[in-house]
C-alpha positions, 0 to 999 in steps of 0.5 A, spaced: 530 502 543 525 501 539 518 499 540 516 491 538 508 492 536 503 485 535 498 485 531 492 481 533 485 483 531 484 481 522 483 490 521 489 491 524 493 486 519 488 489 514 491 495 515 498 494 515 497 490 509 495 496 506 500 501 509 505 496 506 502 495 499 502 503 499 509 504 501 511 498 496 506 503 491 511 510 493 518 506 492 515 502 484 514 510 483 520 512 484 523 506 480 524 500 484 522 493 481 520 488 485 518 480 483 511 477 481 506 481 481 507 489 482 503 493 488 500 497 483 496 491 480 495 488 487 492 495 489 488 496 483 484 489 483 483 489 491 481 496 491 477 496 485 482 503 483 482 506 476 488 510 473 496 511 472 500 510 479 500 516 481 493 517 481 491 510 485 497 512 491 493 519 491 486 515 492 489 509 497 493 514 501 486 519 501 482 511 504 488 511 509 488 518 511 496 519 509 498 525 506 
């Protein structure tokens, strides 16, 4: 069965919103197109990042402590 987790304090959605961005960032990489604005550019506004897709995913997963 799976697990149901409630996010209640700011960081902890802070922190999903991040994680979700990044995975958004991973699939654009692989090609997947979304509408509105891309996650890479709500990413490089946000955080300030500079570079090509793969050099901000490497960056925001380094901040995040993934792979």
């Amino acid at each position: 069965m799976s697990e149901i987790a409630m996010l209640h304090e700011e960081e902890q959605i802070a922190m999903f919103r991040l994680l979700t961005l990044r995975q958004a960032l991973k699939l654009e990489m692989l090609g997947m197109k979304r509408h509105g604005r891309s996650a890479y550019s709500i990413i490089k506004e946000e955080l300030g990042l500079k570079g090509s897709r793969e050099t901000v995913f490497k960056t925001l997963s380094e901040i995040l402590g993934k792979e």
